[in-house]
TORLUMVO-145680 format. One record per residue: y, x, z of N, C-alpha, C in turn; residue number from 1. Coordinates in steps of 0.2 Angstrom, whole numbers. Example, Ala and Ser with C-alpha at 12.3 -4.5 7.8 and 13.67 -1.06 7.14 Angstrom:
2
<<-28,66,39>,<-22,62,39>,<-16,66,39>,1>
<<-11,64,35>,<-5,68,36>,<0,64,39>,2>
END
This chain:
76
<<-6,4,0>,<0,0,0>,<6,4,0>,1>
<<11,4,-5>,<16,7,-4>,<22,5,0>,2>
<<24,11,2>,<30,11,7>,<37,8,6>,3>
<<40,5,8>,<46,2,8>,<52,7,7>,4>
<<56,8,4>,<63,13,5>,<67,10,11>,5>
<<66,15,14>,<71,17,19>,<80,18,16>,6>
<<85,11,16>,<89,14,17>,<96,20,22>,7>
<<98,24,19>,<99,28,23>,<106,26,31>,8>
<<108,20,28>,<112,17,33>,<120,20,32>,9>
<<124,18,34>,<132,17,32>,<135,23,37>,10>
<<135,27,33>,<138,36,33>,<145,34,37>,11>
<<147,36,45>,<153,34,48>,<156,40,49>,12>
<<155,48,45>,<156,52,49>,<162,57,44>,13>
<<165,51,42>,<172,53,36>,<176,49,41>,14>
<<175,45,47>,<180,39,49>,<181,45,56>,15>
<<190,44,58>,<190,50,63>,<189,46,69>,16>
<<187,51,74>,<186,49,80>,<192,44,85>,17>
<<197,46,83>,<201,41,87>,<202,35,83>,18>
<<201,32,76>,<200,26,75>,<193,22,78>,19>
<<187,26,78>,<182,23,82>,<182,20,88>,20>
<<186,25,91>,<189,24,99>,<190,18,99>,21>
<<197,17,93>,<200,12,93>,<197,4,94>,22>
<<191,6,89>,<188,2,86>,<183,-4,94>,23>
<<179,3,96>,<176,2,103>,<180,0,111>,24>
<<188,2,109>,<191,-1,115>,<192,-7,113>,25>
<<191,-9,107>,<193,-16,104>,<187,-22,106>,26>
<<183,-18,105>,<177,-22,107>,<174,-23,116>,27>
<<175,-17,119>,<177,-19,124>,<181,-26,128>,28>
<<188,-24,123>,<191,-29,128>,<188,-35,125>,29>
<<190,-37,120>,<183,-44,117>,<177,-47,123>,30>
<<174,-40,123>,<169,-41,129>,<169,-45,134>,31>
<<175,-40,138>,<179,-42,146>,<181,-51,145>,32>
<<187,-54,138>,<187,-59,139>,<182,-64,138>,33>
<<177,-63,135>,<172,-69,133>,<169,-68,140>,34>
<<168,-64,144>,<165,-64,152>,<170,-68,156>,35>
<<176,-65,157>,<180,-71,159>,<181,-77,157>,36>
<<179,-80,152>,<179,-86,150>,<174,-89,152>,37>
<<169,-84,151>,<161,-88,153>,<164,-90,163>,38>
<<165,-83,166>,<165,-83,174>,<169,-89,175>,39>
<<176,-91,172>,<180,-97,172>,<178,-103,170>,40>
<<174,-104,167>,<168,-109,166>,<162,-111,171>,41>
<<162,-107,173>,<157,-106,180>,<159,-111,185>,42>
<<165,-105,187>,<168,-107,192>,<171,-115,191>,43>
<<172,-119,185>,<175,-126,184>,<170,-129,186>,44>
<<163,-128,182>,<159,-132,185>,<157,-133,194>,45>
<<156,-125,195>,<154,-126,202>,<160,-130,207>,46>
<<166,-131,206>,<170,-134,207>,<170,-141,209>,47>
<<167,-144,202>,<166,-150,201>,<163,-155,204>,48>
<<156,-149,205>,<150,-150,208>,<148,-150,216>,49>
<<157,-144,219>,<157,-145,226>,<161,-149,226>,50>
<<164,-155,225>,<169,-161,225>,<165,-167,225>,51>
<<160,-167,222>,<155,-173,219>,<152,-172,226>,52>
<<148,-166,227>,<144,-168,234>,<148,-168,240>,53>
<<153,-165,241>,<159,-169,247>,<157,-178,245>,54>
<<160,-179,240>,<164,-187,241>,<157,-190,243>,55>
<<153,-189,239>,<144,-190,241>,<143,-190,249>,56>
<<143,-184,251>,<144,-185,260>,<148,-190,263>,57>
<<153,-192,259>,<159,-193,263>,<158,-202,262>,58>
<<154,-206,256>,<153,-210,255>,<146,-213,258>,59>
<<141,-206,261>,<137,-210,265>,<137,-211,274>,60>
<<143,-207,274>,<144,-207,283>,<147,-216,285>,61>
<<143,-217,290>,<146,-224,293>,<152,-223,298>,62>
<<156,-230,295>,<163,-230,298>,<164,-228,305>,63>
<<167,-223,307>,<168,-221,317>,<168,-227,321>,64>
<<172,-231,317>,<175,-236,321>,<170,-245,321>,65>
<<166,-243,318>,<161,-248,316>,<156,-248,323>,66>
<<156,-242,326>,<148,-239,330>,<152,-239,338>,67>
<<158,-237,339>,<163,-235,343>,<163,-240,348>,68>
<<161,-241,354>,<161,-248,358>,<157,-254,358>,69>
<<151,-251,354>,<146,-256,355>,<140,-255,360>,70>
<<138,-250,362>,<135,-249,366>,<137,-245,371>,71>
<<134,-246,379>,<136,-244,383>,<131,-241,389>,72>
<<132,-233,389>,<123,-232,393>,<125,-232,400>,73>
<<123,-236,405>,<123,-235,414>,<121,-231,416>,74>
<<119,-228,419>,<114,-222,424>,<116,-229,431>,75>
<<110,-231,433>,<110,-233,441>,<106,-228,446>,76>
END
């Protein structure tokens, strides 16, 4: 079975080093923002998600003033 040709892949070593630099801080900071945008997305849902189970607690708790005086314990 014959073998495939290998191409030799796109020669970068006519490009000077400090536009490469350029090239990879660019990509970098790209990086940084889509992580931030991911983390701020995070954080909105978990947000959301700890407001939802408050109001949820706070919708199942029975009135203070419902239970308040109804019962009354002696010790004789």
């Amino acid at each position: 079975m014959p073998r495939a040709a290998v191409s030799p892949g796109m020669d970068i070593s006519g490009i000077p080093n400090s536009l490469l630099q350029q090239i990879g801080n660019g990509a970098t900071q790209n990086g940084d923002a889509v992580t931030v945008s991911v983390l701020r997305k995070a954080m909105d849902i978990q947000a959301a998600q700890a407001t939802q189970l408050i109001e949820s607690v706070a919708q199942s708790m029975p009135e203070p003033a419902a239970s308040l005086g109804q019962h009354v314990d002696v010790k004789v």
